[in-house]
N, C-alpha and C positions, 0 to 999 in steps of 0.2 A: 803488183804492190806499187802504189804512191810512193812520190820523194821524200815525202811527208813519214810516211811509217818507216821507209831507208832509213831516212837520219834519225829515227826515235832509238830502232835498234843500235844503230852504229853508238849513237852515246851510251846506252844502255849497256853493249858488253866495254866501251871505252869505262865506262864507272866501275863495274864489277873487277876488272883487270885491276885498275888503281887502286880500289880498295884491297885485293888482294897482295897486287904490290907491299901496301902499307906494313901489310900485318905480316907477310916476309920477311921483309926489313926489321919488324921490330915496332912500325910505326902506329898500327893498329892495334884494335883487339879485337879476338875473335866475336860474333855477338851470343849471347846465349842462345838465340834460335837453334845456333849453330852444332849447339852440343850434340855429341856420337852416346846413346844411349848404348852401344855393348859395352861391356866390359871389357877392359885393358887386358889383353894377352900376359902371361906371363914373362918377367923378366926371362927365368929361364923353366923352358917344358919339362925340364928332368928336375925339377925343385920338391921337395913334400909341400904340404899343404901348410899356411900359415898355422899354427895354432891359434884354436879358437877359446875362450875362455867360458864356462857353465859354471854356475855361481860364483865359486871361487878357483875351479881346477880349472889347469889348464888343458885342451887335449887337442892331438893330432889325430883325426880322422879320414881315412881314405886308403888309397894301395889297391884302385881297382883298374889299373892297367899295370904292365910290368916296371915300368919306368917308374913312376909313383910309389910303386909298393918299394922298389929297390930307396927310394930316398927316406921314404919316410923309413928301412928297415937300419939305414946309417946314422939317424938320429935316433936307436934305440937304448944307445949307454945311457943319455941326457932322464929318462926317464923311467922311472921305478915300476909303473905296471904297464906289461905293455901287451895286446891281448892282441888274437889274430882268430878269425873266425872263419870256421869252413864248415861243410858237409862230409856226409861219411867218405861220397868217393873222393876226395880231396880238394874238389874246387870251391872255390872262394862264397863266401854268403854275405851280406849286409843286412844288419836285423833291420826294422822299421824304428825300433827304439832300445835304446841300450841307456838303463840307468845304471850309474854306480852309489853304491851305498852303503852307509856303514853308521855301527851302532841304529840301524832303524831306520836311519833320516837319508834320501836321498840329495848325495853330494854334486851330480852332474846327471844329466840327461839329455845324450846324445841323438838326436833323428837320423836317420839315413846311415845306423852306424855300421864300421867295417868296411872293408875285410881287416883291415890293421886299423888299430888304433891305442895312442901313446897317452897314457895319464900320467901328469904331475903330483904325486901324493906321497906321501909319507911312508914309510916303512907303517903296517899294523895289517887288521883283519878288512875284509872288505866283502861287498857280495855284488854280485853282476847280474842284473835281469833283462834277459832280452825278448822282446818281442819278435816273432818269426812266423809268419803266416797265419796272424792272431791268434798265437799259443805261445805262452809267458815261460821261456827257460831260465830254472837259476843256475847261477856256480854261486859258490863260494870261496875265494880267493885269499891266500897269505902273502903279503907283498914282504920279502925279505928288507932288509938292509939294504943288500945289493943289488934288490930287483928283483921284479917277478917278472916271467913271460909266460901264457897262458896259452897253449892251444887249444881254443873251443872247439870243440865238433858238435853240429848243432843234430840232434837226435832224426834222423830219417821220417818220422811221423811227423817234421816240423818240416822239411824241405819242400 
């Protein structure tokens, strides 16, 4: 290697350092090239799942590790129906799709739902259709006053 390419590099990481310097300090900004497309880590791994909102309800979805399930199972006061789905021998199921509905009209429609999942609604009648192996399960659900919690067991000709 020439003197000539030494001293190209030498400046070369001498600018990278300084730039980086900068932006240490405060005195830069990152450039967008630069953006980390994963996804940010959870503040904290043992957290339930944000609530995500389907038309108007709001719902937590998920509880398929223990730690998960255990969080979303301590925010189950906060909400009125709260469903949990398995199979006959007791382990955990996620249907492909879980609509909630009432009076007719589909109020939320969940993908990838379960094993636990918290709905925001109202004390009245309801009905829950899940999709399992492309075979459509219903219930039909009373959500008390003070809450309903539903254990599904999704029918063995569906697992």
């Amino acid at each position: 290697m020439n003197t000539r390419n030494k001293r190209w590099i030498s400046l070369g990481f001498c600018a990278a350092v300084s730039a980086f310097s900068a932006i240490a300090a405060g005195d830069g900004e990152i450039p967008a090239s630069a953006a980390n497309d994963r996804p940010a880590a959870p503040a904290d791994p043992m957290a339930a799942p944000a609530p995500q909102t389907y038309n108007s309800v709001k719902v937590i979805n998920g509880g398929v590790d223990l730690d998960q399930a255990a969080a979303i199972k301590r925010l189950t006061p906060q909400y009125k129906l709260r469903v949990e789905i398995s199979g006959r021998g007791g382990s955990y199921s996620v249907a492909e799709r879980l609509r909630l509905m009432q009076s007719g009209q589909v109020i939320a429609e969940v993908p990838d739902a379960g094993p636990w999942l918290l709905f925001d609604v109202p004390a009245g009648q309801y009905t829950l259709l899940g999709d399992f192996a492309d075979k459509e399960v219903r219930r039909d659900v009373t959500v008390a006053t003070s809450g309903t919690t539903v254990h599904w067991v999704v029918p063995s000709r569906v697992e």
